[in-house]
TORNU-249052 format. One record per residue: residue number from 1; residue in three letters; x, y, z of N, C-alpha, C, CB in turn. Coordinates in nm, 2 decimals. Glycine has a CB too. Example, Ala and Ser with C-alpha at 12.3 -4.5 7.8 and 13.67 -1.06 7.14 Angstrom:
! residues 2
+-----+------+--------+--------+--------+--------+--------+--------+--------+--------+--------+--------+--------+--------+
!  nr ! rest !    n_x !    n_y !    n_z !   ca_x !   ca_y !   ca_z !    c_x !    c_y !    c_z !   cb_x !   cb_y !   cb_z !
+-----+------+--------+--------+--------+--------+--------+--------+--------+--------+--------+--------+--------+--------+
!   1 !  ALA !   1.32 !  -0.57 !   0.78 !   1.23 !  -0.45 !   0.78 !   1.32 !  -0.33 !   0.78 !   1.13 !  -0.45 !   0.90 !
!   2 !  SER !   1.28 !  -0.22 !   0.71 !   1.37 !  -0.11 !   0.71 !   1.29 !   0.00 !   0.79 !   1.41 !  -0.06 !   0.57 !
+-----+------+--------+--------+--------+--------+--------+--------+--------+--------+--------+--------+--------+--------+
This chain:
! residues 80
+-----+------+--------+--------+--------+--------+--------+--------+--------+--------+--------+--------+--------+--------+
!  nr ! rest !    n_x !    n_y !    n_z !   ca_x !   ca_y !   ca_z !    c_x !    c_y !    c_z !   cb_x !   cb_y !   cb_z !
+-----+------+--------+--------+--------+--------+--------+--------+--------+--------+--------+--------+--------+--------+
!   1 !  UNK !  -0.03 !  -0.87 !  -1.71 !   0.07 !  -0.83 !  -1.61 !   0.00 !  -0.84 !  -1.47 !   0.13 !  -0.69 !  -1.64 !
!   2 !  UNK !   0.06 !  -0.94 !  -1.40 !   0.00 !  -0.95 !  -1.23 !  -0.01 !  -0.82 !  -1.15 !   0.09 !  -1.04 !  -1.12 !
!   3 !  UNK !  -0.12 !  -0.74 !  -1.12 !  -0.11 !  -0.64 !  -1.04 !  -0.12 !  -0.64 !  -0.89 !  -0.19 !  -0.56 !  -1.07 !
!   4 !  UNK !  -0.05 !  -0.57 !  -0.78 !  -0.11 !  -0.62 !  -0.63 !  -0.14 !  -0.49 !  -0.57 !   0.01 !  -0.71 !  -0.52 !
!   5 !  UNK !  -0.18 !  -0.47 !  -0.47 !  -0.23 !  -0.34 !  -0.37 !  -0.15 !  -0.38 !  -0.26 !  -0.40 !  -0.33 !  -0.32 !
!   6 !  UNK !  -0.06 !  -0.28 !  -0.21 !   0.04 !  -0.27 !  -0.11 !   0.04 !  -0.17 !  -0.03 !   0.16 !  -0.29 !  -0.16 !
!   7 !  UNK !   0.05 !  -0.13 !   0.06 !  -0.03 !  -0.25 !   0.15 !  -0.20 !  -0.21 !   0.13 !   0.02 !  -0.24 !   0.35 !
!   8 !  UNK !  -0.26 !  -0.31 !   0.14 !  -0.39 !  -0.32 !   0.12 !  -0.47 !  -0.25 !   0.27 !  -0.41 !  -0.49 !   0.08 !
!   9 !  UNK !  -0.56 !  -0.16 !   0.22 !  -0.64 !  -0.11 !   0.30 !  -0.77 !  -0.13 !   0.35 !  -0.65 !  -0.03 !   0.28 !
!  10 !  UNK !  -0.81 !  -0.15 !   0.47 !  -0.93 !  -0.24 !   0.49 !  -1.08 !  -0.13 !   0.43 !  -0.93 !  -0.30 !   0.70 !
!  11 !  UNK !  -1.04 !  -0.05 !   0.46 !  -1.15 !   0.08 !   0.46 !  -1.14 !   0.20 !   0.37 !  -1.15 !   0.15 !   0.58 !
!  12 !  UNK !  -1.22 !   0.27 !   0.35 !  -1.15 !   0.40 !   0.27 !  -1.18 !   0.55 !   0.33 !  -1.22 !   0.40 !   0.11 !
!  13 !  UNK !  -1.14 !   0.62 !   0.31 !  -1.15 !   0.72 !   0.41 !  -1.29 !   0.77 !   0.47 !  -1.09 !   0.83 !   0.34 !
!  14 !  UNK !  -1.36 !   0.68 !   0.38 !  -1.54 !   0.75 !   0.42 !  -1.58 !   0.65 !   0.52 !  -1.68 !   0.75 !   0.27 !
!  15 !  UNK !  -1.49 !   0.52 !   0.51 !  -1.55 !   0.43 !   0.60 !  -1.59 !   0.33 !   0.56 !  -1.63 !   0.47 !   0.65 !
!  16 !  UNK !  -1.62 !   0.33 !   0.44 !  -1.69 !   0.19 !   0.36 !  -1.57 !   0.08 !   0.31 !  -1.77 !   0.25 !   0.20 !
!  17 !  UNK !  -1.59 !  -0.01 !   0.25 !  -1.50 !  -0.09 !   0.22 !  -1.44 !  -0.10 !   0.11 !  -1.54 !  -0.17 !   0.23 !
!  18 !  UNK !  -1.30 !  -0.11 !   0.12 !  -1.23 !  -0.08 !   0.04 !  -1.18 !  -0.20 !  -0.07 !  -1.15 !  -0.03 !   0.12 !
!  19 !  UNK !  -1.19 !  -0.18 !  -0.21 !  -1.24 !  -0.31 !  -0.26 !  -1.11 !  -0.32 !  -0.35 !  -1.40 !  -0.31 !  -0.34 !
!  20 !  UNK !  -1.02 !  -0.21 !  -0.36 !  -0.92 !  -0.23 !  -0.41 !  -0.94 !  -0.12 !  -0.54 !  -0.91 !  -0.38 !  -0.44 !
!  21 !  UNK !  -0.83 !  -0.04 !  -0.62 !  -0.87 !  -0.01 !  -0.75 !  -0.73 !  -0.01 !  -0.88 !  -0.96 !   0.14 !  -0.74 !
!  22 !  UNK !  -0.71 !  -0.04 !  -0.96 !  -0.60 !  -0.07 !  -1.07 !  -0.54 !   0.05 !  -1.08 !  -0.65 !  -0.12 !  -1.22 !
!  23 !  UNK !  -0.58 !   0.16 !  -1.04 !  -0.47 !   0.30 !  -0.99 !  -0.36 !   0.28 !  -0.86 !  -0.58 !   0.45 !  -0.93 !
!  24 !  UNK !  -0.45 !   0.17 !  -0.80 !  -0.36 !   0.18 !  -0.66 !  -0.29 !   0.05 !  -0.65 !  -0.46 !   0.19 !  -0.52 !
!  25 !  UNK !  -0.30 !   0.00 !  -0.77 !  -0.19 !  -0.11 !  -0.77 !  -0.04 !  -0.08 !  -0.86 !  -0.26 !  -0.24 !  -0.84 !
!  26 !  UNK !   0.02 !  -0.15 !  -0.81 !   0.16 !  -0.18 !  -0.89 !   0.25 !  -0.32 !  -0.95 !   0.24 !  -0.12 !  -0.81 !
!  27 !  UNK !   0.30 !  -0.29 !  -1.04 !   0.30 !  -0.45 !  -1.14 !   0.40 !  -0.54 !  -1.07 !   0.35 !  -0.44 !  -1.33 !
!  28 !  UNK !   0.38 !  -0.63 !  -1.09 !   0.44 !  -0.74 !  -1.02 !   0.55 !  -0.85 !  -1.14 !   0.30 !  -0.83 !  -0.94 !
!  29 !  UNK !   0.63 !  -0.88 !  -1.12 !   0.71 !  -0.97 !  -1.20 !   0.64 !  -1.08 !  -1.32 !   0.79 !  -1.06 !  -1.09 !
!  30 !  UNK !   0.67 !  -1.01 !  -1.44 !   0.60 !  -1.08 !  -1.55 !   0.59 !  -1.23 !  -1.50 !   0.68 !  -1.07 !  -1.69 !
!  31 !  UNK !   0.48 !  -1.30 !  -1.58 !   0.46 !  -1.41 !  -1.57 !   0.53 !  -1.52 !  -1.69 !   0.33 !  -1.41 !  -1.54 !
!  32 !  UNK !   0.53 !  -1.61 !  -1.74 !   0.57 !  -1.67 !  -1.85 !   0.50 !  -1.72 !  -1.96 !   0.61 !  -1.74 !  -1.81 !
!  33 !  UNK !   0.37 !  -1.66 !  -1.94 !   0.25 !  -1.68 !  -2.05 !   0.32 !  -1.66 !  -2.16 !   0.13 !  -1.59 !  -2.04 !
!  34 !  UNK !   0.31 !  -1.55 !  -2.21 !   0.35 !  -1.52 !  -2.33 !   0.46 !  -1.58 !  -2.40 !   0.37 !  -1.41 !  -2.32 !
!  35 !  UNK !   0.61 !  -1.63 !  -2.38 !   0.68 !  -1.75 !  -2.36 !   0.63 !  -1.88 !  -2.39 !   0.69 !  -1.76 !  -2.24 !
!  36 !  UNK !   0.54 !  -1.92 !  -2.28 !   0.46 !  -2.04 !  -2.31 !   0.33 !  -2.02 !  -2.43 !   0.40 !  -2.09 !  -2.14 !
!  37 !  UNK !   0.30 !  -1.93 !  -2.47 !   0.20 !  -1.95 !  -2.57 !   0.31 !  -1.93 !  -2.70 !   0.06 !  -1.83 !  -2.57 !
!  38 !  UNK !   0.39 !  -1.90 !  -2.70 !   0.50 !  -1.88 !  -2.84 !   0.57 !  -2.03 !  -2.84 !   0.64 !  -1.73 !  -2.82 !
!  39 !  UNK !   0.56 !  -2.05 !  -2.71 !   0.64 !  -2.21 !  -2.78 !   0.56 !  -2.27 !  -2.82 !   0.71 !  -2.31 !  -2.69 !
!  40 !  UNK !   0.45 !  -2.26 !  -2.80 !   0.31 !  -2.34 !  -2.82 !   0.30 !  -2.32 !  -2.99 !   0.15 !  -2.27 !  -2.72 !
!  41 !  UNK !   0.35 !  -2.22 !  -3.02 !   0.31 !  -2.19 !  -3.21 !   0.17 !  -2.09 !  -3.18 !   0.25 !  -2.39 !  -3.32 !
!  42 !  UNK !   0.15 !  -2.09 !  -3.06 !   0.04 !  -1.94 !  -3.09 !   0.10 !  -1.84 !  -3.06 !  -0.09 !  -1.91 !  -2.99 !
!  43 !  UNK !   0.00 !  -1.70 !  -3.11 !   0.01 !  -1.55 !  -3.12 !  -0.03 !  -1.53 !  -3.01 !  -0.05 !  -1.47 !  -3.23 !
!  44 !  UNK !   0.03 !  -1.41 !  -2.94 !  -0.03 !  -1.34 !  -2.79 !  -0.08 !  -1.19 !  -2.86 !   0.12 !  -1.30 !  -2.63 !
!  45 !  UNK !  -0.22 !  -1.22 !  -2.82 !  -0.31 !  -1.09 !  -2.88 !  -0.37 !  -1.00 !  -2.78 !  -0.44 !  -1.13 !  -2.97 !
!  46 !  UNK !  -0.28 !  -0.92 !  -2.68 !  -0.40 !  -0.85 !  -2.61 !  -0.45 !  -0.75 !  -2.58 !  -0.39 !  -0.85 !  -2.53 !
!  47 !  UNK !  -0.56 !  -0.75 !  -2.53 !  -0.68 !  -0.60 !  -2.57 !  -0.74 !  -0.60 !  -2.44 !  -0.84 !  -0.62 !  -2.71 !
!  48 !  UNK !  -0.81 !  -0.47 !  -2.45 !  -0.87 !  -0.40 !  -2.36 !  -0.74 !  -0.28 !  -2.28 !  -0.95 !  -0.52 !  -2.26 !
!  49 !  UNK !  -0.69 !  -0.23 !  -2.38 !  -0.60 !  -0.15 !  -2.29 !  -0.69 !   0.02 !  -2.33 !  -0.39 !  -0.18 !  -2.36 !
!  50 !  UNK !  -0.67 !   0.10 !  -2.22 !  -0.78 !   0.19 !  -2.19 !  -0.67 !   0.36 !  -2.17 !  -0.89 !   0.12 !  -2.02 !
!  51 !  UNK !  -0.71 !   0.44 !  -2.23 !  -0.61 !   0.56 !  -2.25 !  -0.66 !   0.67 !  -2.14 !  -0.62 !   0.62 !  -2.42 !
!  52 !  UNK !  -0.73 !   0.59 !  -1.99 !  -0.76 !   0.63 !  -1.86 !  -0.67 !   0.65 !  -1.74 !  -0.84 !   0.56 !  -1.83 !
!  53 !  UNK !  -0.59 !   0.77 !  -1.71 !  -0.49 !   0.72 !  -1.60 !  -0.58 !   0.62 !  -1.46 !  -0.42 !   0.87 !  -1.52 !
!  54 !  UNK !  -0.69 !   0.66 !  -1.45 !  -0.79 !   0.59 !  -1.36 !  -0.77 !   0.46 !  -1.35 !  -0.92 !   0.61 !  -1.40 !
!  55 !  UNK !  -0.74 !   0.40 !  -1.49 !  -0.76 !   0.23 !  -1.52 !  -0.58 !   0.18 !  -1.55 !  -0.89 !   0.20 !  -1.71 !
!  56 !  UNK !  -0.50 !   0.25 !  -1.50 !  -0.37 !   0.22 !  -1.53 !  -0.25 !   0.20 !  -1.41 !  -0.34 !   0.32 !  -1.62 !
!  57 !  UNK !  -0.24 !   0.07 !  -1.39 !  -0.14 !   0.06 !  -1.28 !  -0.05 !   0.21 !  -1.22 !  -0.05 !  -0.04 !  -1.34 !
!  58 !  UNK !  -0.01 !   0.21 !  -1.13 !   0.02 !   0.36 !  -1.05 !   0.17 !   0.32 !  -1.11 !   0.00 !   0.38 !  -0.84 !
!  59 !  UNK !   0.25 !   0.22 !  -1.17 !   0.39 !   0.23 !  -1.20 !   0.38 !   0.29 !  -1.33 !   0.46 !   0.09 !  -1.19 !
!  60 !  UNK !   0.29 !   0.35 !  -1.42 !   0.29 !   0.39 !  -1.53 !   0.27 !   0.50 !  -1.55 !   0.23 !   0.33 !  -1.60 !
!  61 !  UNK !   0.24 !   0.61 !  -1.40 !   0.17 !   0.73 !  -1.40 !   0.15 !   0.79 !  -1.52 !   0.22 !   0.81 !  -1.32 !
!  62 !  UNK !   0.01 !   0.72 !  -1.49 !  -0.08 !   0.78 !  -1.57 !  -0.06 !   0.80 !  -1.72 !  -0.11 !   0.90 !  -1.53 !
!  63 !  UNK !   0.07 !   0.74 !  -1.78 !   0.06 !   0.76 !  -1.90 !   0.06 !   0.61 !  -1.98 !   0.16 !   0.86 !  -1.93 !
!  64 !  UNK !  -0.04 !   0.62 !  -2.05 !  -0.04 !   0.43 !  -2.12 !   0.02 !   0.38 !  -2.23 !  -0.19 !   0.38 !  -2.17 !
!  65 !  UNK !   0.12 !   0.50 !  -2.30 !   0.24 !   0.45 !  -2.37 !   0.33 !   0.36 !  -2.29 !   0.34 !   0.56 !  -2.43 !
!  66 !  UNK !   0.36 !   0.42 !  -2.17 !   0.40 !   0.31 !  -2.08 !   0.35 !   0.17 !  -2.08 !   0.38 !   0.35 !  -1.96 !
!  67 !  UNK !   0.26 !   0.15 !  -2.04 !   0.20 !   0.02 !  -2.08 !   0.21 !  -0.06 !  -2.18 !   0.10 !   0.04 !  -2.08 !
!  68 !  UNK !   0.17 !   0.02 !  -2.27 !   0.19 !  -0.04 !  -2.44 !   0.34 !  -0.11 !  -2.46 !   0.18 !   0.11 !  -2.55 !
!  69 !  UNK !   0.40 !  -0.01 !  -2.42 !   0.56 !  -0.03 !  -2.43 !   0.59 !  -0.16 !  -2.35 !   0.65 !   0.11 !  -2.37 !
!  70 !  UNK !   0.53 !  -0.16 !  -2.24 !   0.62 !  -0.27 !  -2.12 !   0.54 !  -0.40 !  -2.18 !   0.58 !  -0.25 !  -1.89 !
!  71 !  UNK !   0.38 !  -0.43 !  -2.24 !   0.36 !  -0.56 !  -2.34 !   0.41 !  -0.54 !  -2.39 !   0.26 !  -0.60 !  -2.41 !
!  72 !  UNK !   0.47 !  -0.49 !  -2.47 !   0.52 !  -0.48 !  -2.65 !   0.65 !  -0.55 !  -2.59 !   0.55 !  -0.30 !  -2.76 !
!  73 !  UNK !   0.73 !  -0.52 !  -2.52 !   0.90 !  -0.57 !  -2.48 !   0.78 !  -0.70 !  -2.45 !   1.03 !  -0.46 !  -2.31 !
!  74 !  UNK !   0.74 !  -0.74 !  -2.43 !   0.75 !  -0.86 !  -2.29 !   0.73 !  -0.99 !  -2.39 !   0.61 !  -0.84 !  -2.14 !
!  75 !  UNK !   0.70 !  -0.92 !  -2.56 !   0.66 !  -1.02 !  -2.66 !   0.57 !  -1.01 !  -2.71 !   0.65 !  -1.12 !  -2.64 !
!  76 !  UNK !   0.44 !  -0.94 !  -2.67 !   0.28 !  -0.95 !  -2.74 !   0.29 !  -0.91 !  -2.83 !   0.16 !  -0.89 !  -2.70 !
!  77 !  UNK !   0.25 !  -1.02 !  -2.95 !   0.22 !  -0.97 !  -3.06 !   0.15 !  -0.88 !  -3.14 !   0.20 !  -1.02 !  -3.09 !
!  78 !  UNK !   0.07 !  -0.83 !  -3.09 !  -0.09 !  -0.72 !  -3.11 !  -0.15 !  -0.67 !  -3.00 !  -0.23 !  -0.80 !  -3.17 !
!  79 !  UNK !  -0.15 !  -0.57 !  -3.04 !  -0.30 !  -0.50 !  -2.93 !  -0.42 !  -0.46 !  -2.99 !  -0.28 !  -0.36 !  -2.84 !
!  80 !  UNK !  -0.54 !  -0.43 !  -2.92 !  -0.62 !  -0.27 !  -2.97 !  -0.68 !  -0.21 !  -2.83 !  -0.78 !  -0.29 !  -3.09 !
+-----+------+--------+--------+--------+--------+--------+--------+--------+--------+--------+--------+--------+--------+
């Protein structure tokens, strides 16, 4: 799922540079991968999903059934 940082901040409050982080993003309009690998005759298998509100887009606050749920609709076949 495409994530973006809006609006994007040059700095962070200490001053140092601000490099972006996957809490402070929010998801952006599925892409057609998954689609295109099923027409293809392949399985969409994806992993690395993490039960951290830290590591989880800000549209899911903080809870990663959300997540789970928004791949699972979108077609993926598997996770872990």
């Amino acid at each position: 799922m495409p994530l973006r940082v809006t609006p994007w901040k040059e700095t962070n409050s200490d001053g140092s540079a601000y490099e972006g982080t996957t809490h402070d993003a929010t998801t952006q309009a599925p892409t057609s991968v998954v689609a295109d690998a099923h027409a293809a005759g392949l399985f969409v298998h994806a992993y690395t999903f993490r039960n951290e509100g830290k590591c989880l887009a800000a549209d899911y606050q903080d809870d990663p059934q959300q997540e789970y749920l928004r791949f699972f609709r979108l077609g993926v076949d598997g996770a872990q």
